[in-house]
N, C-alpha and C positions, 0 to 999 in steps of 0.2 A: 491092712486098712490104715495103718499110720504113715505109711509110706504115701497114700493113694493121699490122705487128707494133707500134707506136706505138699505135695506137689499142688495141689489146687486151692490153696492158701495163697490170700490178696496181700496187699500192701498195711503196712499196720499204719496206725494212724499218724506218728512222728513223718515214715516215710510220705505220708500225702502231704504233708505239710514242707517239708526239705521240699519235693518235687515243684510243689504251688509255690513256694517263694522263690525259687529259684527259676521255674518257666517266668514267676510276675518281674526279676529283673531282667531276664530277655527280652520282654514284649517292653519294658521302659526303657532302656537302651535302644530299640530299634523305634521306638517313640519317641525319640530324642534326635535320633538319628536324623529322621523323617522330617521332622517339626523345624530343627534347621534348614535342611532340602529344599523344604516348601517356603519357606521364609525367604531363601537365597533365592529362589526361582519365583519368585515376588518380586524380590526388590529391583531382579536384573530386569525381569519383564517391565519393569515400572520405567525404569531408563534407559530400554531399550523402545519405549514409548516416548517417550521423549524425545531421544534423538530422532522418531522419525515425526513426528510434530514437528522440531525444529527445521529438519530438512524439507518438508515438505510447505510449512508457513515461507521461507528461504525461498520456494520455488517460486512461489505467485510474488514475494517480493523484487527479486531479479525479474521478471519479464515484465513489471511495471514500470523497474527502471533503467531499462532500455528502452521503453515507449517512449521515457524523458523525451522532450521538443518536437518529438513527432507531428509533424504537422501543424504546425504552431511557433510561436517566437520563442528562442531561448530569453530576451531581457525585451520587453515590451518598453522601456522608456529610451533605450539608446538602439535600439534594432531601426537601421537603415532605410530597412523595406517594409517597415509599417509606416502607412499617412492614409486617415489623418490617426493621430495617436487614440485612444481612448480614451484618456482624462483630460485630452479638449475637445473630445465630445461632450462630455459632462458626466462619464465612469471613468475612478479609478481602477481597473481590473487589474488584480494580481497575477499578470501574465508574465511568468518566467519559468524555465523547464525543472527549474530542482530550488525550492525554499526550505531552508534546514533550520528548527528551533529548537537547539540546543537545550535540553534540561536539565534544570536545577532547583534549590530547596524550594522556593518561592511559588513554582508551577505547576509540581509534580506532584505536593503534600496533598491535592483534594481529591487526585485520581489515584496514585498508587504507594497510600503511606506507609506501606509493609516493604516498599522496595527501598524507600527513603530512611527505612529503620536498617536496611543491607546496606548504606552506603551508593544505593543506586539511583541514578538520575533519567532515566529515561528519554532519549529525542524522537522529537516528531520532523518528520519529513514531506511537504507536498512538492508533488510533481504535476506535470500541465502537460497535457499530450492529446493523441487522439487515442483512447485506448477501447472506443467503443467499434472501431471498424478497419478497415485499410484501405480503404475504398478513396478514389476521389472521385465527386459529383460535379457535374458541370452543368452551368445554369443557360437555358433557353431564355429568360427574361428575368430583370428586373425591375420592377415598376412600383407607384404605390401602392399601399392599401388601401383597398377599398372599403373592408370590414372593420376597420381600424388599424391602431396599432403602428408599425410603421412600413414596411415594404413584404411585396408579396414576391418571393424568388420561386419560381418555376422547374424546377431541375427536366435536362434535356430527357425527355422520355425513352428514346431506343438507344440510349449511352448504356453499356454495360454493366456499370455499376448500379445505374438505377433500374435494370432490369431484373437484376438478380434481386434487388432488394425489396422489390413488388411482385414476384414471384414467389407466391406463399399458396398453403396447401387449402383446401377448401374450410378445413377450420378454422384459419388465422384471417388476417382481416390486413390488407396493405397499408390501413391506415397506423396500424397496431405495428408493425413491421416497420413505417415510416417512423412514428416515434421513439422506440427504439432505438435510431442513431439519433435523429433530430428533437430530442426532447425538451420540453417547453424550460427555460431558465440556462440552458444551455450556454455556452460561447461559440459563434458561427463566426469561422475567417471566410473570407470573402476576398480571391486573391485574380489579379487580373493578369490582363495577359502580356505584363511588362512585369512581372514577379513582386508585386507589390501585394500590401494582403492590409487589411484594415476586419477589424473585428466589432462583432453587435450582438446582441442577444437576444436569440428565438424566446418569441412568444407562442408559439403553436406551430405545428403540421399537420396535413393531411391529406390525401386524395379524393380529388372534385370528383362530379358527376362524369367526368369525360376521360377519368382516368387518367387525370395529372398530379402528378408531386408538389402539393404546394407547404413551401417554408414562409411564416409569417415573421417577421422580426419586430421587436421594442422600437419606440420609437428614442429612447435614449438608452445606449449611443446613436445617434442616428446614423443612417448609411449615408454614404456621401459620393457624388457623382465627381468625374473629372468636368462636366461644366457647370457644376456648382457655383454660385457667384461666391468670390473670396476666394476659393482654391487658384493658389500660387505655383503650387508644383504642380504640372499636367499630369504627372507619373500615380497622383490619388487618387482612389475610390476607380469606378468605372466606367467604364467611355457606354455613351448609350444603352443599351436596353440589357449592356454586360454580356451576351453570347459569348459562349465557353469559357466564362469566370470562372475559374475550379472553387467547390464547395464543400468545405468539411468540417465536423462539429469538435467541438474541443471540449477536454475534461478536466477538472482541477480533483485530482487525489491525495487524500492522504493518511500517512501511517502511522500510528500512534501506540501505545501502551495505555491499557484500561481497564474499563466496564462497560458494557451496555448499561443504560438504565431504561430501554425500552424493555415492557412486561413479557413481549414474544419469546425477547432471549434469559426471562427468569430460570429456563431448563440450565442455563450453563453457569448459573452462579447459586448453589446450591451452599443453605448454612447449617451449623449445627458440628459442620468436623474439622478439625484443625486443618485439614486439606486444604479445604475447596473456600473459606468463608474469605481469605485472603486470598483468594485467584483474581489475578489480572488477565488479558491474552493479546496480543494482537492483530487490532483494528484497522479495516481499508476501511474507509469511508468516501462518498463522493461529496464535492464543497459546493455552494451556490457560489458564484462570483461574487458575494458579501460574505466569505466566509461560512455561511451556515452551512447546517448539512443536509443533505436531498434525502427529503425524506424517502424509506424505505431501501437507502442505499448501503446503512451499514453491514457490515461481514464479519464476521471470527474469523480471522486466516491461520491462526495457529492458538492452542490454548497452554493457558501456565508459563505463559512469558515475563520474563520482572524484567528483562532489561533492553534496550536497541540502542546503539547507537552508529553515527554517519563521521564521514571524514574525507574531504574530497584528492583529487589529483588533479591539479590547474594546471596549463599555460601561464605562464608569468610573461614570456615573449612581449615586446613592443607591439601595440597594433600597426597593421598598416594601413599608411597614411592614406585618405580618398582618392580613390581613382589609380592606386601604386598597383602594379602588378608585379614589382620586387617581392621575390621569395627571400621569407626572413623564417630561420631554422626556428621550430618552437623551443620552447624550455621549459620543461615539465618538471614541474613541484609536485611532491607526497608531501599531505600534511598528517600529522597523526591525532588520535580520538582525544575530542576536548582541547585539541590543539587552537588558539582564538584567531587565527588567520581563514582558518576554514570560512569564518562569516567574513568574510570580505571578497566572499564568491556565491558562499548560499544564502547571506541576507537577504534582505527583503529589497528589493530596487525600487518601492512607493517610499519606504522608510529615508532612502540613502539611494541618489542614483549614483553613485562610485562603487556599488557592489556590480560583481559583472558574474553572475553566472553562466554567461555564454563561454567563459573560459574552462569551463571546468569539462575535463575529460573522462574524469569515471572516480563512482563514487564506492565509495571503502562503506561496507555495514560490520554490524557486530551485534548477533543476538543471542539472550540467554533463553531458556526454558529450564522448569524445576519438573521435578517428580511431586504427584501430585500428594502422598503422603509423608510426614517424617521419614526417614530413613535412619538419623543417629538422634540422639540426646546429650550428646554434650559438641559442642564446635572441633574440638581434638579428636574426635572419633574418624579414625581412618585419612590423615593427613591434614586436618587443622582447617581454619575457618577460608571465606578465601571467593574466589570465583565459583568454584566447585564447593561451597555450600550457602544454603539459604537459608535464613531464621524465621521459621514462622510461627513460634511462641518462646516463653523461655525453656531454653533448653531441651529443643525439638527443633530439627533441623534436616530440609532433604539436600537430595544432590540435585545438584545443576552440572547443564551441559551448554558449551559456548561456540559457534560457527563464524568465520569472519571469512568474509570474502570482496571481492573486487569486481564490477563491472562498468566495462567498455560503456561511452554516451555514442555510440555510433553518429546518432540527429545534428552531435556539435565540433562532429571532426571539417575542418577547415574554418570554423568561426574566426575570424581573425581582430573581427573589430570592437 
């Protein structure tokens, strides 16, 4: 019986105790284990988020600037083949294919003061293109308005391009389609059939009763005829009623570092956590030809962005001289970021007409994005303060990720003058 009671004897109670604290430091070890794991598999997801934010805001940047001059003048005050000019119609339009505004303390402290506290200056960049289609439209007539306004263009009806774009499904509406490229406030070049091109600004579109394309334009700038009384050069504006004028509408964009402060986009700027209450991101916007912005045009292209900047590659080359058909080899200048020659290509040509942005062959960006939580607490933590880290309080601080790249202006290869 003693034998039998030995054998089926439990653990005493010292032994449950040795057992329970010694299984309790396994399971905190492997708690330990785990909790870094999961932390590391955080942080990486967090800028592995990032980087593809950045590449992907990066995408829709390059294909806007390649549109650069698309269909449009590269430098609307020295461009050849514009007459009559705009600002002697009675608008200034800021028509040049790449305007670059360099940031610094002065500009940047009311939109992104957390980037200004990194040492970061943010530029904004507009570009002028046609980015709303490919298409060119050719006009059947132009004439006055009748409705007001100033000239009523006609676009040729069984032309291709304006078939496709009246060609909507029984939902949509052609007038709805029409506005769409032609939208009221717009800039419409209007380019004749000696390659001249003179620009004015849609007042309205829409399709009549008989199923025509009609574009209304402002009457300032007004349209100008080649028998206009006063027109000196015969090569302006449009010879009679303009039959197969090519017509297409132009866009002024541009890219910036900020906020929305419209209520729609309150979702993306969310407060309360050291994350998000300092978040900037990267804005397209589209501009009225007074600079403002079209309503309902702003975008988020990428989010947690604190830094862009531009730098372009010129021609330096001599122009050549009117009427030269001497090939003069170009000579291409790299400028680098913040370098102050760059604005002697992407100034403003209303400001200074000596700036020539039709020289410029491709433009240089450089954008940062962060991780939208701390990742260290002291700037030393894991290789020191830098590009590759962001302060967003004291002594909290995530990582950033930097992409710089280079794109081709296709629109301004052969510019010469």
């Amino acid at each position: 019986m003693s034998r039998r009671r030995a054998s089926q004897a439990g653990f005493t109670l010292i032994e449950l105790l040795v057992a329970s604290i010694a299984g309790l430091f396994v399971v905190l070890a492997a708690f330990m284990l785990s909790r870094g794991a999961t932390r590391l598999f955080a942080a990486e997801g967090r800028v592995a988020n990032s980087q593809l934010n950045l590449r992907l805001g990066l995408d829709r940047l390059r294909q806007d600037l390649e549109r650069a001059g698309y269909m449009t003048t590269p430098n609307v005050v020295s461009d050849p083949d514009v007459c009559p000019r705009p600002a002697a119609m009675g608008l200034a339009m800021p028509l040049q294919s790449v305007l670059l505004r360099p940031g610094a303390p002065s500009t940047s402290t009311a939109e992104t003061p957390m980037s200004e506290a990194n040492g970061l200056y943010p530029d904004r960049i507009t570009l002028t293109g046609n980015f709303a289609s490919t298409d060119i439209y050719l006009a059947a007539t132009i004439m006055p308005s009748s409705g007001g306004g100033g000239y009523d263009i006609t676009l040729q009806r069984y032309w291709g391009s304006t078939m496709r774009l009246l060609s909507v499904g029984e939902t949509s509406s052609a007038t709805s389609a029409l506005n769409s490229i032609f939208a009221a406030d717009r800039i419409l070049r209007i380019r004749n059939n000696v390659g001249v091109s003179q620009f004015v600004l849609i007042q309205g579109a829409a399709v009549d009763a008989s199923g025509r394309a009609v574009i209304t334009t402002k009457s300032v700038p007004a349209y100008a005829s080649s028998n206009d009384v006063g027109v000196l050069d015969k090569r302006c504006g449009g010879s009679g009623f303009c039959m197969g004028c090519e017509i297409n509408p132009v866009q002024i964009v541009q890219y910036s570092v900020g906020y929305l402060t419209d209520a729609k986009f309150a979702w993306a700027y969310p407060t309360g956590t050291i994350g998000d209450k300092n978040k900037y991101d990267l804005l397209r916007t589209e501009l009225n030809p007074d600079g403002s912005v079209v309503v309902g045009s702003e975008e988020i292209v990428a989010e947690y962005v604190v830094d862009l900047g531009f730098a372009f590659g010129v021609d330096t080359s001599l122009a050549a001289p009117p009427g030269s058909t001497t090939y003069i080899e170009p000579t291409l200048t790299s400028y680098a970021f913040g370098q102050p020659e760059n604005m002697q290509f992407g100034g403003s040509v209303i400001a200074s007409a000596a700036n020539r942005p039709q020289r410029i062959r491709s433009v240089k960006y450089r954008m940062t994005t962060r991780t939208r939580f701390p990742d260290y607490n002291s700037a030393s933590d894991d290789g020191g303060a830098g590009l590759g880290r962001y302060k967003l309080a004291a002594e909290q601080y995530s990582r950033a990720r930097t992409i710089t790249g280079d794109v081709t202006l296709m629109n301004q290869q052969g510019v010469r003058w």
